[in-house]
N, C-alpha and C positions, 0 to 999 in steps of 0.2 A: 701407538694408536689406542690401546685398551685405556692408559692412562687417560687419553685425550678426553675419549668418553665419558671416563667417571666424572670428569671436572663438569663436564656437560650440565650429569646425570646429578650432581648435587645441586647445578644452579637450576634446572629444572624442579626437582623435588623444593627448594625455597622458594620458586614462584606460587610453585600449590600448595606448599604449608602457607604462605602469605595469604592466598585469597581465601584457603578455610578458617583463618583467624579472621580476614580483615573485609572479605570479599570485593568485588572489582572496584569501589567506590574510594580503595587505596591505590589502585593501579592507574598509571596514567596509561592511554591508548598507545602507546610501546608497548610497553609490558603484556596489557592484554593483546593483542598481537602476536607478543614474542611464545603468550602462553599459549597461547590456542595453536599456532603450531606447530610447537611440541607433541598435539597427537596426528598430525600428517606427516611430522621430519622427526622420526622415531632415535636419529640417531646422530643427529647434526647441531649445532648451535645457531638458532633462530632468529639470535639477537640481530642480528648484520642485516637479515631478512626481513623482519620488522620493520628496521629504519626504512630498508630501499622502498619496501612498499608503502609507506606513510608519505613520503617524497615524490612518489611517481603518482599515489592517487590523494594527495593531501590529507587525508584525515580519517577513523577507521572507518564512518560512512562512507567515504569514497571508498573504499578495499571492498565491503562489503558490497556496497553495490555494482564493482566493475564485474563487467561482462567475460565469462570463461577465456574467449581469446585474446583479451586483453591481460587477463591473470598469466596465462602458462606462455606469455614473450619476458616476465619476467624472471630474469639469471637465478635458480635456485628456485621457483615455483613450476615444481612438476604436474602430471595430470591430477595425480590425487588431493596433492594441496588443492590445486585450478578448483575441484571437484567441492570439497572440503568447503574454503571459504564461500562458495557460491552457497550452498546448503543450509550454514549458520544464517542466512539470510531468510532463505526461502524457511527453515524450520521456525524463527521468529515470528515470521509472518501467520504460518500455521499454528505457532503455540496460540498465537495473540486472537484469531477468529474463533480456536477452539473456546479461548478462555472467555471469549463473548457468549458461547452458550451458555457457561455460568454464573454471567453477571447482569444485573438488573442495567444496564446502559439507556438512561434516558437523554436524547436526543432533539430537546425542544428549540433548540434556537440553534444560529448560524453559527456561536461561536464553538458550544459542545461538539456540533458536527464536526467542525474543519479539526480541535480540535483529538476529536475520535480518530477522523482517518489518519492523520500524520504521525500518531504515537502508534497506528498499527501497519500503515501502506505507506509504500514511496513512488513518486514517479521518476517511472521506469521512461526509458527512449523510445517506448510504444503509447499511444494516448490506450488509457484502459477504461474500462468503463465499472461505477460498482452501482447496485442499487440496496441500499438500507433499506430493511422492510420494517415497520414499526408496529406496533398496536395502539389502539386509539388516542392511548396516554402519551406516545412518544415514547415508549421502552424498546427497545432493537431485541429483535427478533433472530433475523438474519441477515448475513452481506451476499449478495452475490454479484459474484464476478466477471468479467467478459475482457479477454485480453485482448489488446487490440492487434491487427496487422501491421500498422507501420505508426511514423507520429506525427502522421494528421488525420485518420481515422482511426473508428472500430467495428468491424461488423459482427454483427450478432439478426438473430431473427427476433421481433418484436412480438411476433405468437409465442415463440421459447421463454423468453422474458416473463411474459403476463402469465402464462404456464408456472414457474415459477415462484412468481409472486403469489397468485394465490395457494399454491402448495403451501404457503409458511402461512395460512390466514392471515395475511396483513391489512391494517387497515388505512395506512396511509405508508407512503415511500419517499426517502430522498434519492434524488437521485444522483453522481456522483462521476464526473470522468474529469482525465490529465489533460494539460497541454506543456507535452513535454519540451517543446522550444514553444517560444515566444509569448504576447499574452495572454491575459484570462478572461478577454472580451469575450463574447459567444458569437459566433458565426453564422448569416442566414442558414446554413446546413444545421446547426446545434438549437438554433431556435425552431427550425422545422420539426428536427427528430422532434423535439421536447412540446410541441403543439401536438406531433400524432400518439407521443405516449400519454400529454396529458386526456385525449379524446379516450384514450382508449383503456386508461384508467378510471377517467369519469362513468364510462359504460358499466365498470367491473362493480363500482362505488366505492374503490381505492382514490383515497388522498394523495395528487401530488404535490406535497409541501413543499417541495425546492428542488432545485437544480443548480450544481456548486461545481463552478469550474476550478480546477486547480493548477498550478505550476508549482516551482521546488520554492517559491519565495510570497506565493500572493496564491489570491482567492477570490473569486465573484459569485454572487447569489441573483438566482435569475428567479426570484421571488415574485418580486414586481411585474416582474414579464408575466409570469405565470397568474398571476391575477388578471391580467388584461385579458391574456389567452380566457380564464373563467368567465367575464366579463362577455367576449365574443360569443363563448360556446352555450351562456346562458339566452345573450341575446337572439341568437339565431334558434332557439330551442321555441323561445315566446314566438318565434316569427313564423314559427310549423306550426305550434297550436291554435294561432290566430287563425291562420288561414285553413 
């Protein structure tokens, strides 16, 4: 058994002399797989584990993004792996919001947006909701967050939000949720929401520049709409001071 180990322990130590010469950009998604478990299976050959998980969840985005109980039915993924690979995910995510406080992220059009979000968030099997807070120029400010309850809504309070929003002085906001099945149409409910933030962003003298539905494969911009909505809220504004 001791011997076993060392054979392990040498092909372990060449995975990580490989990636400090060559880093992940030489590994195929095995490999990183087979390394990153080497520090949850201290003591086991990971290789076999690697493959099963690449086949049961296709791809290492699939591994990463399956759900804890989905991780620990597979043969050789105990709690702590389960624990482990969830984390690498959720810690990406957090590196990546963090690393937005130190980057100048301008945010002008539809395509930087979608763009933005999908190199930092995933949609997850709850619709989430984000709101980009921006400054005049379009430079992001902050994201914030709102998980949703299941995946055909989100609840959040709309006073918490606006609360929020002006915390970060922003001066215009994209706004930002999943549809995590089906498409990226917007729904009399998703046009409603986005009629009563645009009102109620208008009041604050926050911008709302967009509204960007998303799935794992597409994207819609409820732009257009959002102008009509202006269009409305200016008309009926002339219709109070006339009278």
């Amino acid at each position: 058994m001791k011997k076993k180990n060392n054979i392990h322990e040498g092909h372990r130590q060449r995975l990580k002399n490989k990636f400090l010469e060559f880093g992940l950009d030489a590994f195929s998604e095995h490999e990183i797989l087979e390394l990153m478990l080497t520090y949850s299976i201290p003591y086991k050959d990971t290789n076999e584990l690697a493959h099963t998980l690449l086949n049961e969840f296709d791809s290492l985005y699939g591994v990463l993004n399956a759900e804890y109980d989905e991780l620990i039915k597979i043969n050789g993924i105990g709690r702590e792996s389960a624990i482990y690979l969830n984390l690498l995910k959720q810690f990406y995510t957090k590196y990546e919001i963090s690393k937005d406080n130190h980057t100048n992220y301008i945010l002008e059009n539809l395509k930087s947006t979608v763009t933005f979000f999908r190199k930092r968030f995933t949609v997850d099997k709850k619709e989430d909701f984000y709101c980009l807070c921006l400054t005049s120029k379009y430079s992001l400010i902050k994201v914030i967050k709102f998980e949703g309850k299941d995946d055909i809504s989100v609840d959040f309070n709309i006073k918490d939000l606006l609360s929020k929003i002006t915390a970060t002085q922003a001066s215009s906001v994209i706004f930002i949720h999943t549809h995590p099945f089906g498409g990226v149409e917007p729904s009399k409910q998703d046009i409603d929401m986005t009629y009563k933030l645009f009102v109620q962003c208008n009041l604050l003298g926050i911008i709302l520049y967009d509204h960007v539905i998303l799935n794992e494969k597409d994207y819609f911009s409820m732009k257009d709409i959002i102008h009509e909505m202006e269009k409305q809220f200016n008309s009926n504004l002339n219709f109070i001071y006339k009278k």
